[in-house]
C-alpha positions as CSV (number, residue, x, y, z in Angstrom):
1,X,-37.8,-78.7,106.0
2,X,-39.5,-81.0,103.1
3,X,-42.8,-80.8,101.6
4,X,-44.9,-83.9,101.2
5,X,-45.6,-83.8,97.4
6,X,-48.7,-85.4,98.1
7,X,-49.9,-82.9,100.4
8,X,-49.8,-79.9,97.9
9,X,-52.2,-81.1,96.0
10,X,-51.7,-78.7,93.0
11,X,-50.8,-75.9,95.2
12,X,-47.4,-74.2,95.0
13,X,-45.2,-74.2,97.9
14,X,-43.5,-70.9,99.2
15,X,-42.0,-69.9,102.6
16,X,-42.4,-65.9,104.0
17,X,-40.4,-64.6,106.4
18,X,-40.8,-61.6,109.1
19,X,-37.8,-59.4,108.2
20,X,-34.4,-59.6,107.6
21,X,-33.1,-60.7,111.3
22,X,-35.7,-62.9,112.1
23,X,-34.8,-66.6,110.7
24,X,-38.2,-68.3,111.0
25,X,-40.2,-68.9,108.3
26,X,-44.2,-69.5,107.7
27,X,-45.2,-71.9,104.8
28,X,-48.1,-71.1,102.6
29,X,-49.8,-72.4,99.5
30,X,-50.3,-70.8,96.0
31,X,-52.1,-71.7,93.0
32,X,-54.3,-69.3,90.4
33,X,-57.5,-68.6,91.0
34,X,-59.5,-70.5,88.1
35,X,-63.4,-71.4,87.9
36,X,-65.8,-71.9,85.3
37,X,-68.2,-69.1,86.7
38,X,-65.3,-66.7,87.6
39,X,-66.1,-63.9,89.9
40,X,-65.8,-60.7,88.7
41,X,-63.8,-58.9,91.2
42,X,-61.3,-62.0,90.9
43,X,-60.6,-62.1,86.8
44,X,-59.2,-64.8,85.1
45,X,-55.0,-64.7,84.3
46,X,-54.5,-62.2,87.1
47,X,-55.8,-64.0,90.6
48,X,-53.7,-65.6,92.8
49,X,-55.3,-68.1,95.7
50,X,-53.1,-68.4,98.7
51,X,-53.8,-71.1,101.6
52,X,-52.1,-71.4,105.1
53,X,-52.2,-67.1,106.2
54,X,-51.0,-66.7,109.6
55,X,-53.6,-64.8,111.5
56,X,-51.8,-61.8,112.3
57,X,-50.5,-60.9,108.9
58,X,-52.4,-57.9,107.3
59,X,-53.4,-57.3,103.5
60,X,-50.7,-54.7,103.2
61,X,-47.7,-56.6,104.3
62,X,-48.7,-59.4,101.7
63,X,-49.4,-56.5,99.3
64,X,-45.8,-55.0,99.6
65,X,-44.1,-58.5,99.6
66,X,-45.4,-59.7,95.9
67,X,-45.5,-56.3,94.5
68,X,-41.7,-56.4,95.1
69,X,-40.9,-59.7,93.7
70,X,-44.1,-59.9,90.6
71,X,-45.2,-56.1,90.1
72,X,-47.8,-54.0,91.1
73,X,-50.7,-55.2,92.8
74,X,-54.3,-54.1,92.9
75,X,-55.9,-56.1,95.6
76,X,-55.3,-58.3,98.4
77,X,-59.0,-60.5,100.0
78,X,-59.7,-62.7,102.8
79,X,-62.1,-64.9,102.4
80,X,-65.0,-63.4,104.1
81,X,-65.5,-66.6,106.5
82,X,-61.8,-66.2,107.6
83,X,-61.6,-62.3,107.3
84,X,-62.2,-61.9,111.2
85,X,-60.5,-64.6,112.5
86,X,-58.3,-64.2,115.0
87,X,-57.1,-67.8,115.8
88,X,-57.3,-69.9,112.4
89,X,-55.2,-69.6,109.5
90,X,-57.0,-67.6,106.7
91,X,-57.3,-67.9,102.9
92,X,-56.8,-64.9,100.6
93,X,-57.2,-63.6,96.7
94,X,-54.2,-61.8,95.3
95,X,-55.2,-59.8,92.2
96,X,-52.4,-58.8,90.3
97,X,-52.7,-55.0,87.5
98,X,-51.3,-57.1,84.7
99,X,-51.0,-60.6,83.7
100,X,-47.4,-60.9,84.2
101,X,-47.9,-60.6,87.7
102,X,-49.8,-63.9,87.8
103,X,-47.2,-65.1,85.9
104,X,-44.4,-64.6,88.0
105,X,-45.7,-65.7,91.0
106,X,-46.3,-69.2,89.5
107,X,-42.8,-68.9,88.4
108,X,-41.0,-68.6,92.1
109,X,-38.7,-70.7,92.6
110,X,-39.3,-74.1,94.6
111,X,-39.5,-72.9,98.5
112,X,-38.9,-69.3,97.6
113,X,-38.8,-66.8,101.0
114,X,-41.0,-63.8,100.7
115,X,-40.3,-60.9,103.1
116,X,-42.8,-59.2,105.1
117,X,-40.9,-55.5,105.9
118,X,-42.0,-54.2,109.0
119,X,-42.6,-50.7,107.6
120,X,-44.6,-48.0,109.5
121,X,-47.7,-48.5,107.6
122,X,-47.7,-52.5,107.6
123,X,-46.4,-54.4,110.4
124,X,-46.7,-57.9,111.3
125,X,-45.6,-60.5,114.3
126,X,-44.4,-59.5,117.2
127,X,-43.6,-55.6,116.1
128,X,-46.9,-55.1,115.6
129,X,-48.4,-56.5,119.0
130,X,-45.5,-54.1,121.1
131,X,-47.0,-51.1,118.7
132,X,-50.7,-52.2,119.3
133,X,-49.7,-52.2,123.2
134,X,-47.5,-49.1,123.7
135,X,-50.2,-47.0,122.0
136,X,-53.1,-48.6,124.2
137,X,-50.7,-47.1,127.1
138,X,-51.4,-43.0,127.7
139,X,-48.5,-41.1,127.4
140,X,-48.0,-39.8,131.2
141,X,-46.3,-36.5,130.2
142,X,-49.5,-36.0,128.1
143,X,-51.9,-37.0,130.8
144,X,-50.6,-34.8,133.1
145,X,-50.0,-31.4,131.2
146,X,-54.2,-32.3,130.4
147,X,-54.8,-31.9,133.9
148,X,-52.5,-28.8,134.6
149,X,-54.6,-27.5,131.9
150,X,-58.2,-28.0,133.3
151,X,-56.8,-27.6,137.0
152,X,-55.8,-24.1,135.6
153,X,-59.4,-23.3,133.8
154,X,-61.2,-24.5,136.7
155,X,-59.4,-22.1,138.9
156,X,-59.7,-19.6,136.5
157,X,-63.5,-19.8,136.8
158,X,-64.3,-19.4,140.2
159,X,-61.7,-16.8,140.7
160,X,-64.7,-15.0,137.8
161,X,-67.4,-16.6,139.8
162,X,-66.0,-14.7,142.9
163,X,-64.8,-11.3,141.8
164,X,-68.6,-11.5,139.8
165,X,-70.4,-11.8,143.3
166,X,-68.5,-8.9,145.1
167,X,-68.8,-6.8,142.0
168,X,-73.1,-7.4,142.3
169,X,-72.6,-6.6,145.6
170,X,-70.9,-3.6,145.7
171,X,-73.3,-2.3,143.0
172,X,-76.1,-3.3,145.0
173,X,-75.0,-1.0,148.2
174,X,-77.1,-0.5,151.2
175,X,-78.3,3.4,151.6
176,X,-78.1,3.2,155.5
177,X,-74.5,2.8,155.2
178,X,-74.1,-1.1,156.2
179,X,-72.0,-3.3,153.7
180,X,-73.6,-6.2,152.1
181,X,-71.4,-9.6,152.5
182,X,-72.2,-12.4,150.3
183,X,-71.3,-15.8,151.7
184,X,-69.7,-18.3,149.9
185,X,-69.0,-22.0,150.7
186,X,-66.0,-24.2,150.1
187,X,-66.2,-27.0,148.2
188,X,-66.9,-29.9,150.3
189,X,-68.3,-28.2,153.1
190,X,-71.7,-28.0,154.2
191,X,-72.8,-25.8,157.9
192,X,-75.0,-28.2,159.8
193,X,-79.0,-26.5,160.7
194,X,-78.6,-24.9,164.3
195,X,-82.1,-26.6,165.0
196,X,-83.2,-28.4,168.1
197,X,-84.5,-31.5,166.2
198,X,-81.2,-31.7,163.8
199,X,-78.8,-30.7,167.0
200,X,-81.0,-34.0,168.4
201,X,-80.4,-36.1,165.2
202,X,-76.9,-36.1,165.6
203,X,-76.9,-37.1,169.5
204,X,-78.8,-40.0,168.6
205,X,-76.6,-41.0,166.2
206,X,-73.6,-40.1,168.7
207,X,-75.1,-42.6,170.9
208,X,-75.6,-45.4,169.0
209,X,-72.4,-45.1,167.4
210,X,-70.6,-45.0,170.9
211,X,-73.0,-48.3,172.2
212,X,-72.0,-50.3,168.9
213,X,-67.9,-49.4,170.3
214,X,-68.9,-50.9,173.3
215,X,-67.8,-54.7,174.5
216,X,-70.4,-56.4,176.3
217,X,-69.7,-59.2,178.2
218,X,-66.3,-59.4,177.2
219,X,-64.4,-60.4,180.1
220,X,-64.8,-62.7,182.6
221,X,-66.4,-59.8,185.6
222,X,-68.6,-58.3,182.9
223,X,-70.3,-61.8,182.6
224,X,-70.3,-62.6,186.2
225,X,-72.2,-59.2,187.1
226,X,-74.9,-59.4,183.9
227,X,-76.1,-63.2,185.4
228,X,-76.0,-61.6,188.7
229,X,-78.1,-58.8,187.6
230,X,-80.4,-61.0,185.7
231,X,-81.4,-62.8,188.7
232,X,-82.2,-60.2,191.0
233,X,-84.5,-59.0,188.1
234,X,-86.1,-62.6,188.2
235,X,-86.3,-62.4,192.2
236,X,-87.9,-58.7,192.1
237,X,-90.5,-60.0,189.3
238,X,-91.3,-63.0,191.4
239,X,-92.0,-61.3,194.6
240,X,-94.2,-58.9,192.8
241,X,-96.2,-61.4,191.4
242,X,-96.5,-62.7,194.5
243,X,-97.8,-59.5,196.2
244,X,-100.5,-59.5,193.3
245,X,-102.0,-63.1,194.0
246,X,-101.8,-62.3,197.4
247,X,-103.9,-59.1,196.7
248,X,-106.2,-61.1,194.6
249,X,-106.7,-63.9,197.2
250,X,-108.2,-61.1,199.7
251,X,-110.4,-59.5,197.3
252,X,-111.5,-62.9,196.5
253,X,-111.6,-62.4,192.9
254,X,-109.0,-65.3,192.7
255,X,-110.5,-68.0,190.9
256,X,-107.8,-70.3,189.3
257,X,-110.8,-73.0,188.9
């Protein structure tokens, strides 16, 4: 691949590569750091800006690769506006122990390859997005020998809970003789009040559960005998009202007018 010369604008081009099998390469820009009110925690002769920073490289992995080629290095920076980004390229501050450092960085040759090692401290790419992942995942040998263990305290306890009430109970003894039994309830189960109104309750509740199961009208004969029972209701009402005004008429309290 070629570099526009006009692109670089000052800047330095180098290439950095994610270890030794992978053959793609990143390109990224470098130039020193230089301004007329230089920050302190950037000094002059030993800062080193670099431009184009994937987003999943880390500081460390861009620490390890130019302390291996220039010397030591004392601090690797994002820019604070493209520290937390996750989806842009970033910008970032190399500061270098010694001069030299500086030096040979400016000093690489034309398209030089940097190596980001995967170590176990500083991974990048796609190693470090299977490690992110696989420890997100619980470990199912773990998981389950954590619920052997609280299974087996839990048990442990109300086997104490139980011999604790039979021990207060044999202590508390009964001088005519009669032994004293403690009840004790399974978990989960709850015995119903043997009451009139709750023994009601639950009929009701029976019963309306039993008329919601219930198809009405749902086939043809089921339909035919409801219309034919609603009309001998309408019949029976009618003749009774008639018996009424009839009744009225004689007592001659009728007045419709």
């Amino acid at each position: 691949m070629t570099v526009n010369k006009q692109m670089t604008n000052g800047y330095k081009v180098l290439w950095i590569r994610y270890g030794e099998p992978n053959s793609e390469r990143h390109q990224i820009f470098i130039k020193e750091h230089s301004l007329r009110k230089q920050e302190p925690q950037y000094p002059k002769g030993r800062t080193l800006f670099v431009l184009n920073i994937s987003p999943y490289i880390s500081a460390d992995s861009i620490t390890n690769a130019f302390a291996e080629r220039c010397g030591p290095v004392k601090s690797v920076t994002f820019a604070p506006r493209h520290e937390e980004s996750q989806n842009g390229f970033k910008v970032c501050y190399i500061v270098f122990e010694k001069e030299s450092g500086l030096d040979k960085a400016l000093l690489l040759p034309e398209n030089y390859v940097l190596l980001l090692k995967s170590t176990e401290d500083s991974t990048t790419g796609i190693i470090k997005w299977c490690k992110q992942y696989n420890n997100s995942v619980c470990d199912e040998e773990k998981t389950q020998k954590e619920i052997e263990e609280y299974m087996h305290g839990y048990d442990q306890r109300v086997a104490n809970r139980l011999m604790e009430a039979s021990a207060k109970a044999e202590n508390r003894g009964n001088p005519d003789g009669w032994t004293v039994v403690t009840g004790t309830k399974k978990r989960g189960q709850r015995a119903l009040l043997r009451k009139e109104s709750a023994i009601g309750k639950v009929r009701q509740k029976q019963a309306k559960s039993n008329e919601k199961k219930q198809l009405l009208n749902f086939y043809t004969f089921q339909i035919r005998e409801s219309k034919k029972q609603n009309l001998a209701e309408l019949r029976k009402k009618f003749e009774q009202d008639k018996e009424k005004l009839q009744q009225l008429k004689i007592k001659r309290t009728f007045k419709p007018f």
